[in-house]
N, C-alpha and C positions, 0 to 999 in steps of 0.2 A: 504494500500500500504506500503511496507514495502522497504526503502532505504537503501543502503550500499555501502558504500564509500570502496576498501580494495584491497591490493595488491594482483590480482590475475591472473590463466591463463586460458586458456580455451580451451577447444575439442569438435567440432562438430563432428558426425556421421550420417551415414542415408544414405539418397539419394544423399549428397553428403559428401566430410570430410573436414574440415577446421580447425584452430588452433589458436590462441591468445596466444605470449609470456608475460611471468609475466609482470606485468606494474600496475600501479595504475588505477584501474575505477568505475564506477559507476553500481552496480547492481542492478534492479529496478525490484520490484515481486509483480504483481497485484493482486487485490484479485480474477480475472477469473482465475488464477494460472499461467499465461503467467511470464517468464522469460527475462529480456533484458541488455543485456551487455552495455554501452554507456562508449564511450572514454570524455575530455572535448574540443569535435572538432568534425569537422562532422555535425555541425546543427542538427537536429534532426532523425538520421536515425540511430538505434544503431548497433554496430560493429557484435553484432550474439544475437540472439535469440531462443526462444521457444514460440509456441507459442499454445494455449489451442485448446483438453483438453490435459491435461499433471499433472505429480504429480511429488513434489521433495524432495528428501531425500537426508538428512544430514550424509556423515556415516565418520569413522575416516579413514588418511590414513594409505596403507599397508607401510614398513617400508620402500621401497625406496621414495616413496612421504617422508615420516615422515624425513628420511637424506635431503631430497632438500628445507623442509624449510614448507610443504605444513601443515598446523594443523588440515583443513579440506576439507572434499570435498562435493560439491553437486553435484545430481545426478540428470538431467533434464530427462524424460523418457516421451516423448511422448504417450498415450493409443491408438493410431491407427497403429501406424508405429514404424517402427524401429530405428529413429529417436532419437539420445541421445546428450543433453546436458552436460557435465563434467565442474565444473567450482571447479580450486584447491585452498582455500581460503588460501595464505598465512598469511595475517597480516590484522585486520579489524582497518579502520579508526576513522567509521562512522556507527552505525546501531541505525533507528529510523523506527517506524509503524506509519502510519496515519490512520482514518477513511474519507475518502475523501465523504463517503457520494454516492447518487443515481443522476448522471449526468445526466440533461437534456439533454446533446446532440448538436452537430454542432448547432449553428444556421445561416445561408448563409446568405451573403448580397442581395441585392433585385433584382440584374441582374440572379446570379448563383441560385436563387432561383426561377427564373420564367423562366429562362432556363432548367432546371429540370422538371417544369411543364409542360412548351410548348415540350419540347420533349418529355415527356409520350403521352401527348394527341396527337404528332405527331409521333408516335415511328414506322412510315415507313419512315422517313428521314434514318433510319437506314438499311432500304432494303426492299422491298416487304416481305408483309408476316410475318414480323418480329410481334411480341403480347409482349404487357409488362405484367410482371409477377407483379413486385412490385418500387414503388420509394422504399428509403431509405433501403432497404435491409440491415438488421442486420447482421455484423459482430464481431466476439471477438476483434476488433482493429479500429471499425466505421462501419457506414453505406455507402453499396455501392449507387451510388445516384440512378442510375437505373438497372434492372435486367428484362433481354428480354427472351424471347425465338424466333428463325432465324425458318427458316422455315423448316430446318430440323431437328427441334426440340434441336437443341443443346444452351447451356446455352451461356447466352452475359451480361456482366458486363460493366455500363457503368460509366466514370468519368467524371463530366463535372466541367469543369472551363469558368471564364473569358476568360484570356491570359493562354494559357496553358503551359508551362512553363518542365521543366526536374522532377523539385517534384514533379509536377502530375504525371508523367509518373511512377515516383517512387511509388507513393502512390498507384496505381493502381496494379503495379504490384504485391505489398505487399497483396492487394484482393485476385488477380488473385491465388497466392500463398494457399492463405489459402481458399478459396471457392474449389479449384481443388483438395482439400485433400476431401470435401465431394461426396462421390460415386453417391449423388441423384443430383447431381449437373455437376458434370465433363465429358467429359472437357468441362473449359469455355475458351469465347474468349474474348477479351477485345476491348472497343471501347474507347479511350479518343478524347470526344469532348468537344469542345471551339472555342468563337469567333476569336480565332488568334492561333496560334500556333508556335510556336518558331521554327526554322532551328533546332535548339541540339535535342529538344524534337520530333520531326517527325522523325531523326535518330535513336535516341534511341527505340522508340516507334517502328518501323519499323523492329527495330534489335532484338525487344523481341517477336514480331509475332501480334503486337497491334494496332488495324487500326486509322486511324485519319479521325476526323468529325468536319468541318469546318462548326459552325453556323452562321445563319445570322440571328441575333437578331429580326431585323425589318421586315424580310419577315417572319418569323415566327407569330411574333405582325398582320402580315398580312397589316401595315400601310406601307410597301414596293411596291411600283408601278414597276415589276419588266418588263412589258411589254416597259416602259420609259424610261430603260436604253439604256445609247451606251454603255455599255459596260457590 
């Protein structure tokens, strides 16, 4: 992993365009070749990205960059799409490389991890018909926790949390993002379920096309007496 601290700016292209004026941040380049811009704000979600497969090249700038200050540029080039990252390197603060080594991977605490279970083995809470393809489904940025296929054959990514919260929604949609670039795959839909779900996050979630699954832990456990309730 290779970090760099350095006054820069930046240019999205593609599917859609975006910009970043000069400012000081953090550029983060993994060894999948994924690219991430991060401001020091914002928690963890960085302000623009690339993300694999992709390849990047260093070239010098042309002479109007060269007058505004820029000494280099990189070139984010996405291999499927037309998708281009430009990032104008004014002034480097900071560049270090790590070997961070071969990541074992999430590992969930004992609720979000047997909630994961019990919905594969339940995976028609999610609708009639519905067949799990795989739990942890490997992506360039994590594992999505589950991967359906609905009954019309189209692909379903699922998130599962505790409290579901806005950064799940977020995290999902960052999947949804990158699973929908592969053709053997898209489109996907996305499902975020959890035992509770936030007012913000059912908005948001609602606002990206993303449905909500309220679990119930204990009827699932099957130690729920659900004939008992008043309510």
């Amino acid at each position: 992993m290779r970090l760099l601290v350095a006054r820069c700016a930046a240019r999205y292209t593609g599917r859609l365009s975006a910009h970043l004026p000069l400012a000081t941040r953090l550029v983060v380049v993994k060894a999948d070749g994924s690219v991430l811009l991060h401001s020091d704000g914002g928690s963890y979600k960085p302000l623009n990205w690339m993300s694999p497969p992709c390849t990047t090249t260093v070239v010098a700038p042309d002479d109007d960059a060269a007058e505004r200050g820029v000494a280099e540029v990189w070139v984010v080039q996405h291999t499927k799409s037309d998708d281009r990252l430009e990032i104008e390197v004014h002034e480097v603060l900071h560049d270090t490389s790590h070997d961070l080594g071969v990541d074992p991977g999430l590992v969930k605490d004992g609720v979000e991890a047997h909630l994961q279970t019990l919905l594969a083995e339940q995976i028609h809470l999610l609708g009639d018909g519905h067949i799990l393809v795989r739990r942890e489904f490997p992506t360039a940025i994590g594992p999505v926790d589950i991967l359906a296929r609905d009954p019309a054959g189209g692909t379903v990514a699922v998130e599962i949390k505790r409290r579901g919260d806005i950064d799940g929604v977020e995290q999902l949609t960052r999947y949804l993002e990158l699973l929908g670039r592969d053709p053997l795959l898209a489109p996907v839909r996305g499902v975020f379920a959890a035992q509770e779900i936030k007012p913000q996050a059912r908005v948001l979630a609602t606002d990206r096309g993303i449905a909500c699954l309220v679990l119930d832990y204990d009827a699932m456990r099957g130690v729920d007496d659900v004939d008992s309730r008043l309510f």
